[in-house]
C-alpha positions as CSV (number, residue, x, y, z in Angstrom):
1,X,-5.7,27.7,40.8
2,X,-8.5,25.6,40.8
3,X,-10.4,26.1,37.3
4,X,-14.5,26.4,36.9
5,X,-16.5,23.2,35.9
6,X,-20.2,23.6,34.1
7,X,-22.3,20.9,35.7
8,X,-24.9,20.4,32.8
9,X,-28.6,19.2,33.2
10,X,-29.6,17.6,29.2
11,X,-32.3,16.6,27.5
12,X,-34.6,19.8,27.4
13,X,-35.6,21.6,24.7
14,X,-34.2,25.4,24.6
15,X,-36.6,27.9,22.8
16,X,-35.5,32.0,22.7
17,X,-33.4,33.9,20.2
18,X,-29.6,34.4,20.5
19,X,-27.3,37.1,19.0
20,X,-23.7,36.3,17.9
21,X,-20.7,37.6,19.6
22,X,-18.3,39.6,17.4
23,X,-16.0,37.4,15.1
24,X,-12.7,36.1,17.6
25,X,-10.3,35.6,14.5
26,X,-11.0,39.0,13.0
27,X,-10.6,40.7,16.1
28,X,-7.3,39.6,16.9
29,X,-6.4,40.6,13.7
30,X,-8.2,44.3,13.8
31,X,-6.7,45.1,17.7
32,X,-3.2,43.9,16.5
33,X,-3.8,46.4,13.1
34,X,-4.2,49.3,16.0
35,X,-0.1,49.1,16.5
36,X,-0.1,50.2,12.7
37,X,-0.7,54.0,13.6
38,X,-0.6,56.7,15.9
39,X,-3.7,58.2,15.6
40,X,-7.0,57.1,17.4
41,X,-9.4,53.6,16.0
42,X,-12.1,52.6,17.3
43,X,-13.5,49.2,17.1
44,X,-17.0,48.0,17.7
45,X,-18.6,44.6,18.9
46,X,-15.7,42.7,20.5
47,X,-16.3,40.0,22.2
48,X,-15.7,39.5,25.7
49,X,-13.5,37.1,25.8
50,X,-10.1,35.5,27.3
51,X,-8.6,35.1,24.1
52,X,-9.4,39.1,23.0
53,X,-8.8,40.9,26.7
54,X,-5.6,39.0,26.5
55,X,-4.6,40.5,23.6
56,X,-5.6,43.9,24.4
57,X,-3.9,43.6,28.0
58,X,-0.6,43.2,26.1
59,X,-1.2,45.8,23.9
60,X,-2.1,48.1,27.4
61,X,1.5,47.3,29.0
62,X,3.2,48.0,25.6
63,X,2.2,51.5,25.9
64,X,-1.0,51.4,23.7
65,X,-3.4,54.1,25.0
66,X,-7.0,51.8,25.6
67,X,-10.5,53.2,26.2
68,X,-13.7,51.4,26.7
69,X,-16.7,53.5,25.8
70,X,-19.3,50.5,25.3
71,X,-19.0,46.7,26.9
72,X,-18.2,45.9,23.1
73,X,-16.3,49.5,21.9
74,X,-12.8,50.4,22.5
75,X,-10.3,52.7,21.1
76,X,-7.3,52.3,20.7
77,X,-4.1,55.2,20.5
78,X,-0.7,53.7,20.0
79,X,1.6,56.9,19.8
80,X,3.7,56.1,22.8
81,X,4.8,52.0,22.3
82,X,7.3,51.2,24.5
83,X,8.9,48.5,22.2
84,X,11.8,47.7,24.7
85,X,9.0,46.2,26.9
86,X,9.1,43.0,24.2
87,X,12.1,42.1,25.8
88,X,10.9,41.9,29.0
89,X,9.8,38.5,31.5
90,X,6.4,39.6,31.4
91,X,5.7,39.9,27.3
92,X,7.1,36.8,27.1
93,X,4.6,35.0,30.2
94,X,1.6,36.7,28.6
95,X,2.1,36.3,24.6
96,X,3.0,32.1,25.4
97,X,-0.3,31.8,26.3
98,X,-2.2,33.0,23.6
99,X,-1.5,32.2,19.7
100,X,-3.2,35.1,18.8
101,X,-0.4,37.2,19.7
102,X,1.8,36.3,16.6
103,X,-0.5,38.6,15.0
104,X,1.7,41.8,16.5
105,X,4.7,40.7,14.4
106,X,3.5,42.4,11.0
107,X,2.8,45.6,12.3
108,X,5.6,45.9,15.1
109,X,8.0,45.3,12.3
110,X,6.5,47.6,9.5
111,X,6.3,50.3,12.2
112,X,8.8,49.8,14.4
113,X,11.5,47.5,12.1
114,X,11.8,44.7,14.7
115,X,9.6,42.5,16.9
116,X,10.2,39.8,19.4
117,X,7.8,37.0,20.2
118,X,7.7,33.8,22.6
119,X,6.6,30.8,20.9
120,X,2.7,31.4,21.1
121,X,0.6,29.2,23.0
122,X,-3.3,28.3,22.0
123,X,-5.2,24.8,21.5
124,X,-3.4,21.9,21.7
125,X,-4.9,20.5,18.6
126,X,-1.7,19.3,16.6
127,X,1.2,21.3,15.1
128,X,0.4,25.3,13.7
129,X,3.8,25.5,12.2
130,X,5.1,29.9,11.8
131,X,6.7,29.1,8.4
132,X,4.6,30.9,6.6
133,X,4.5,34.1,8.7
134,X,8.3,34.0,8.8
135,X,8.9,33.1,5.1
136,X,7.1,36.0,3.6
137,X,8.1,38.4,6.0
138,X,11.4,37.2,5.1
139,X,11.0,37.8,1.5
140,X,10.0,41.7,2.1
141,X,13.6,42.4,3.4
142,X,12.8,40.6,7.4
143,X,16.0,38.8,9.2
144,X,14.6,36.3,11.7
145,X,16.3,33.7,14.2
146,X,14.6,31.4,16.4
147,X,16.3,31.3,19.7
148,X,16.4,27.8,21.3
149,X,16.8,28.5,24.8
150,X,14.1,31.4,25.4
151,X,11.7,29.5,22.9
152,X,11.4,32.8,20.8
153,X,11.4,34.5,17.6
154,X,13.2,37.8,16.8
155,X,12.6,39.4,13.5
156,X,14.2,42.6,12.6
157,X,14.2,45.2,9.2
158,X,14.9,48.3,9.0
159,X,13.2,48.7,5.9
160,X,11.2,46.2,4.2
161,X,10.5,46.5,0.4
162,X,7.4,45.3,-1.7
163,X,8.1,41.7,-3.5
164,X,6.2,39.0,-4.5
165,X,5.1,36.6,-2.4
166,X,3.7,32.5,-3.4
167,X,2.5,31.4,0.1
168,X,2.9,27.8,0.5
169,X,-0.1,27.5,2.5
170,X,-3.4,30.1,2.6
171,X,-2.7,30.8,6.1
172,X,-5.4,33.2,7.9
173,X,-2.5,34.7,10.7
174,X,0.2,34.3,8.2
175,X,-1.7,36.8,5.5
176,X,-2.9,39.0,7.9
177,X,0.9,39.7,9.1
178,X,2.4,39.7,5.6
179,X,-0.5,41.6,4.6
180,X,0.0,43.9,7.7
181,X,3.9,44.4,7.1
182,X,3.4,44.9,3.8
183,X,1.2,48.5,3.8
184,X,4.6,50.3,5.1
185,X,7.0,48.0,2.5
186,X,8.4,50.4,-0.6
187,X,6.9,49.6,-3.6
188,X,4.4,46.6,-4.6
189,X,3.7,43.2,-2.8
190,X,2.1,40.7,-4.3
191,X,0.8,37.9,-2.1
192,X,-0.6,35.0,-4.1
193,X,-2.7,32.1,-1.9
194,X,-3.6,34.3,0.2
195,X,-6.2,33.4,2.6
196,X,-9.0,34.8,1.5
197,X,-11.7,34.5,4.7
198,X,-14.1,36.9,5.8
199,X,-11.7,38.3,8.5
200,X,-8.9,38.9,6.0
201,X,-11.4,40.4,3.9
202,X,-12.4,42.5,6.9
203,X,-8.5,43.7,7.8
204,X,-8.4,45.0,4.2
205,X,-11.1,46.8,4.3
206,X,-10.1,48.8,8.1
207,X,-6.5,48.9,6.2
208,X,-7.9,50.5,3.4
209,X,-9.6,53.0,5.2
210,X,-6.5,53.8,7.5
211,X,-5.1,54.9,4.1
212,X,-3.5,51.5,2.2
213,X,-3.7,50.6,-1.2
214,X,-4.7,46.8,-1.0
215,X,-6.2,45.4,-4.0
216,X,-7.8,41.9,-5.0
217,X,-9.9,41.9,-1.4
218,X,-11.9,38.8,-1.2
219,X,-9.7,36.6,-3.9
220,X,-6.9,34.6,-2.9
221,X,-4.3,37.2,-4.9
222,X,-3.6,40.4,-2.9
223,X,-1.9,43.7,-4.2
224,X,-0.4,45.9,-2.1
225,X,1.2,49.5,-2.7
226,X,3.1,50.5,0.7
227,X,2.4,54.0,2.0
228,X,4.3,55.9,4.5
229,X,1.4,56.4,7.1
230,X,-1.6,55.1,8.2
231,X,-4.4,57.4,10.1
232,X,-7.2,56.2,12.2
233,X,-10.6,55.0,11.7
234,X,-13.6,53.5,12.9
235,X,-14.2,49.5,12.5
236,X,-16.9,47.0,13.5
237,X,-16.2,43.3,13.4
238,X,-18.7,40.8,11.8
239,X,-20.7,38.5,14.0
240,X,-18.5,34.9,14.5
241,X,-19.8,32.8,12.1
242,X,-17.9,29.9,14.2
243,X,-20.7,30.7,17.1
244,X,-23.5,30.7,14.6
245,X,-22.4,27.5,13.0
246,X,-22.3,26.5,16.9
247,X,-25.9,27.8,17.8
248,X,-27.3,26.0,14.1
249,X,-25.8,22.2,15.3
250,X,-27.3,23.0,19.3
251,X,-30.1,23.5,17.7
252,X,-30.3,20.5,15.8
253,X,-29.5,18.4,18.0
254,X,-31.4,19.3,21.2
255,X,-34.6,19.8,19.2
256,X,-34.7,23.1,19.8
257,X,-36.5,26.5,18.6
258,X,-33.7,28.4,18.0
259,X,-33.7,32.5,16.2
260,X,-30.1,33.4,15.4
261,X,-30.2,37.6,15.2
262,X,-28.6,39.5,13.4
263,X,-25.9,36.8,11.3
264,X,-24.6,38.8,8.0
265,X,-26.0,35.9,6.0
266,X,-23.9,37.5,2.9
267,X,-20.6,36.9,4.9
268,X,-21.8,33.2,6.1
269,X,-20.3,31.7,2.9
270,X,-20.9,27.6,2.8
271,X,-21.4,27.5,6.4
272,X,-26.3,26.9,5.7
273,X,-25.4,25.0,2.8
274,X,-23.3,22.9,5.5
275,X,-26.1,22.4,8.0
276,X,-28.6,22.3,5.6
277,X,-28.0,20.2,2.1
278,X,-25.2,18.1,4.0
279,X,-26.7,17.3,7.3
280,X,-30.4,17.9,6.7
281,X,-30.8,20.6,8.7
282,X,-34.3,22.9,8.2
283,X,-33.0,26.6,8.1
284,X,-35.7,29.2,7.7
285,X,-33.6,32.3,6.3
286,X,-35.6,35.4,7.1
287,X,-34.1,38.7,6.7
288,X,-30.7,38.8,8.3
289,X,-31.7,35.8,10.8
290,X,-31.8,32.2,10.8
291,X,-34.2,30.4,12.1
292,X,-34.1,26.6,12.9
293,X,-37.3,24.6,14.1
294,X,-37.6,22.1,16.3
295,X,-36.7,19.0,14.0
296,X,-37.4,15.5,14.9
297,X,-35.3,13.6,12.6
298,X,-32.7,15.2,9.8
299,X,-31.0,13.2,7.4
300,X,-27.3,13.6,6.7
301,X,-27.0,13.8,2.5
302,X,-25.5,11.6,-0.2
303,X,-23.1,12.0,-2.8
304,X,-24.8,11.6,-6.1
305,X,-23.7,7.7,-6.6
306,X,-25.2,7.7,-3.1
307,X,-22.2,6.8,-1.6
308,X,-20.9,7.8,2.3
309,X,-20.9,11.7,2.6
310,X,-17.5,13.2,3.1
311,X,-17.3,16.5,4.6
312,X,-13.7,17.7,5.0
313,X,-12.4,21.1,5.9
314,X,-11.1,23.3,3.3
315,X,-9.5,27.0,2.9
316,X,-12.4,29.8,2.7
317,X,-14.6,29.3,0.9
318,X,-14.2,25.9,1.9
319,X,-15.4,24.5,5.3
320,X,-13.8,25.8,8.1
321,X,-11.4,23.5,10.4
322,X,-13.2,25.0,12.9
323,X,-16.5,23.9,12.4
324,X,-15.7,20.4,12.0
325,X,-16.4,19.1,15.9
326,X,-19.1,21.0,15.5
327,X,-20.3,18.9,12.8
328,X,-19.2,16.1,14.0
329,X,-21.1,16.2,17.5
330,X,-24.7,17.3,15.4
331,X,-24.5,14.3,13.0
332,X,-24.4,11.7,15.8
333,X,-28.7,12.2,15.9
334,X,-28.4,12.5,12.2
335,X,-30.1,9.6,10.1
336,X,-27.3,8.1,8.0
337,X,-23.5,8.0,7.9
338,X,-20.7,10.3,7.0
339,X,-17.0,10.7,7.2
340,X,-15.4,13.4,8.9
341,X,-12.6,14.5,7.4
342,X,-10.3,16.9,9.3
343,X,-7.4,17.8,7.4
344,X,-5.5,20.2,9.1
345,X,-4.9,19.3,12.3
346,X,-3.9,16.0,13.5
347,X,-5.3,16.2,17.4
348,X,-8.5,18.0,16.9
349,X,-10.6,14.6,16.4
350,X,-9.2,12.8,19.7
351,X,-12.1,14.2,22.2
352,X,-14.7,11.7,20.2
353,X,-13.3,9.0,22.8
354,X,-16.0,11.3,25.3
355,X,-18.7,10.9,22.7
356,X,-18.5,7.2,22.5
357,X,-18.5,7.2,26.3
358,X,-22.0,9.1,26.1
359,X,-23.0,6.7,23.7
360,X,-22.2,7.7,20.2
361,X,-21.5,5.4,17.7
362,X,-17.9,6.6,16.0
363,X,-15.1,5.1,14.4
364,X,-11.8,6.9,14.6
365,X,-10.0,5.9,11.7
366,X,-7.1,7.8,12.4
367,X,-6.0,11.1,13.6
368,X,-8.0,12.9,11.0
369,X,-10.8,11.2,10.0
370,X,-13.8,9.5,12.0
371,X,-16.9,7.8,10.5
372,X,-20.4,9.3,12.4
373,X,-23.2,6.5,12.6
374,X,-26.0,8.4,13.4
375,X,-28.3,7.6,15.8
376,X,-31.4,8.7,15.1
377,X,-32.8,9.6,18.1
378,X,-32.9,5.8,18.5
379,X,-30.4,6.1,22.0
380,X,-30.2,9.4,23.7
381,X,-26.8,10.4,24.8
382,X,-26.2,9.8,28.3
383,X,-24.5,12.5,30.8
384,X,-20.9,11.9,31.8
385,X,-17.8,14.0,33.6
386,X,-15.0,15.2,30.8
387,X,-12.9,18.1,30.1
388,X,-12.8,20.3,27.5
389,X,-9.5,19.9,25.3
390,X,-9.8,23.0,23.3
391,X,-12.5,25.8,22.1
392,X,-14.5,24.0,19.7
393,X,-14.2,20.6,21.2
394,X,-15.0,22.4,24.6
395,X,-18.2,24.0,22.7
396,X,-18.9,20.2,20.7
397,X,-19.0,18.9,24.1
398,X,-21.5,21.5,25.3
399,X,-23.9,20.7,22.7
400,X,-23.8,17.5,23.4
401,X,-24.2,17.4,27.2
402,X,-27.2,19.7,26.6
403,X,-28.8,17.1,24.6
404,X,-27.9,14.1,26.6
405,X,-30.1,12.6,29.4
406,X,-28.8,13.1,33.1
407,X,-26.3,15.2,33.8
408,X,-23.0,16.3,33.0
409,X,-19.6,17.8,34.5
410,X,-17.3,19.7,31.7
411,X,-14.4,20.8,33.1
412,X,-11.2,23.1,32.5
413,X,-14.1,25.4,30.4
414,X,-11.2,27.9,30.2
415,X,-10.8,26.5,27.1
416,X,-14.5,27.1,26.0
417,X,-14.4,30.6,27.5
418,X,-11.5,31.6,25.6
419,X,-14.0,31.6,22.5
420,X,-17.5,32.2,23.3
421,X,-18.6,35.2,25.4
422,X,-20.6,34.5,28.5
423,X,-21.9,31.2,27.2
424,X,-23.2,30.0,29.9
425,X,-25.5,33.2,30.9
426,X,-26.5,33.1,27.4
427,X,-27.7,29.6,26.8
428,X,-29.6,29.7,30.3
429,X,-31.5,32.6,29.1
430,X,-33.2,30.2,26.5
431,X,-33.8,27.9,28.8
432,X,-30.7,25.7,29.3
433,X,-30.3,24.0,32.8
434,X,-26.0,24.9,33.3
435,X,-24.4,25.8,36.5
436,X,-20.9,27.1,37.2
437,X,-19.4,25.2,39.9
């Protein structure tokens, strides 16, 4: 099937206001939390998009009962799973293309005592190892086996008991489905580095509504007393501060008069200070929005020796990994240096070879870590044909065909669109010149 290509006209200025879709990584999380009862929950601003109707497809053809009341609002009635259907050809076709779908392991197997998953597909951005998941789901009583020549996982427990849990990395999925499991385990689980992000924070407080007893929401130590039953609720998901972090750097860089609505500035953690005391960035905070002027030059910070700025990614309330093209794509207008530092994964840094073809000037060190020489407005960025390796590369790419001179060809956006709503529709309505072709 031939895929759709955004052929991108650059170089103008985009003026308007734009509102944030609904958090992706907490809504995978929240829709997969629906399997935990059988009573109704409804969940407000989803986004619209490949990665989320995916999800809540699957969840449709394993019996979950799904209505749409609002383009954003759904509810969602599991009382009739049919959990035989994880066995079938089709489960397995659908959940290997989406990562996201390791997220119905927790509660399948607190509800239900077994689960069955196909190795998860997602970005190709370097290895996302399931240790984690397995290991503490392992520890509250789980039996697991890989099986080699389907490419799945099979977890079983009849009964899973509270325990204490050291995570050996503060995984976002891998709390969220210990964290999941452990609301039905008897007794108390104790997960310590636990991640502690705003969508974790998020699934404790729908969990805790449902009828858990989590404690320590927001630190990176989680308490949990396991219940017998959940009951339903109502839920509405953050706006993605991925997308806002997005809109800030498009912004920057295209000299643009940009009004983000609507951002939950007390859920946005380090993500101004990122754009703003590390890359220059002029943010007008006003009320719940962000405003960024039209900015000629900004100048990419110092550490206090006034050597090279490092900025690295970092568990919440560190940086987010998934920021860091972002970043990396706004500081090539920047005045000054800095070092990019992406720690986690090991192929997320490769699609700079396109920016140095549109004229940036980067040094990639090595898988993780490429040096950003900015440019200062000096050279424009020049239009070129590429393709979009993953969401936040695709959306990194965006940004900076929008602000190159000429035009543009991005294809397999697929990847973009797995992320960000309607992006294209949205951008033009402030005035950016992309077609779908």
């Amino acid at each position: 099937m031939q895929q759709d290509t955004f052929l991108v006209t650059g170089g103008k200025p985009l003026k308007g206001e734009l509102t944030p879709q609904g958090a992706k990584n907490e809504a995978l999380q929240i829709i997969s939390a629906t399997l935990l009862t059988d009573e109704e929950v409804t969940i407000s601003n989803i986004p619209d998009i490949q990665d989320v109707n995916k999800l809540i497809d699957i969840l449709r053809d394993m019996g979950v009962k799904v209505t749409q009341s609002t383009p954003d609002t759904y509810t969602f009635k599991a009382d009739a799973v049919d959990v035989s259907y994880l066995n079938s050809p089709e489960f397995t076709n659908k959940t290997g293309k989406l990562r996201g779908s390791v997220l119905v392991i927790g509660p399948m197997l607190a509800r239900f005592g077994q689960a069955y998953l196909p190795k998860p597909g997602g970005d190709k951005i370097g290895r996302r190892r399931l240790d984690t998941h397995f290991l503490g789901l392992q520890s509250l009583g789980a039996q697991f086996a890989y099986k080699e020549a389907e490419n799945a996982f099979i977890v079983k427990a009849p009964a899973l008991k509270g325990a204490y849990i050291l995570m050996e990395e503060a995984s976002i999925t891998g709390t969220a489905n210990i964290l999941m499991a452990a609301v039905f385990a008897r007794g108390i689980t104790t997960i310590y580095n636990a991640a502690c992000e705003p969508y974790i924070q998020q699934l404790c407080h729908m969990l805790n509504s449902m009828g858990a007893k989590i404690s320590g929401t927001g630190s990176n130590l989680l308490t949990v007393e396991g219940v017998t039953k959940l009951h339903g609720c109502h839920h509405r998901i953050l706006p993605d501060m991925l997308e806002i972090g997005s809109f800030i750097g498009l912004a920057a860089l295209t000299r643009s008069d940009i009004t983000i609505k609507n951002v939950r500035l007390d859920q946005l953690g380090v993500i101004p200070a990122l754009f703003e005391q590390k890359l220059g960035i002029q943010l007008h905070l006003l009320g719940d929005d962000i405003h960024i002027p039209p900015q000629e030059v900004y100048e990419i910070g110092r550490f206090i020796d006034g050597s090279v700025l490092t900025i690295a990614d970092a568990p919440w309330p560190g940086i987010s990994p998934d920021l860091m093209s972002v970043a990396l794509v706004t500081a090539t207008q920047a005045r000054g240096s800095v070092l990019i530092h992406q720690k986690m994964f090991e192929s997320r840094l490769f699609f700079v070879d396109k920016l140095i073809d549109m004229g940036a000037q980067i040094i990639l060190c090595d898988p993780h870590r490429a040096v950003v020489i900015g440019l200062e407005r000096r050279s424009p960025l020049r239009g070129i044909n590429m393709s979009s390796p993953d969401i936040r590369a695709g959306v990194a790419l965006l940004i900076a065909a929008l602000s190159a001179e000429g035009k543009s060809t991005i294809s397999n956006i697929d990847q973009i669109e797995r992320g960000y709503q309607h992006i294209d529709k949205r951008l033009q309505a402030i005035g950016a010149q992309i077609e779908r072709i």
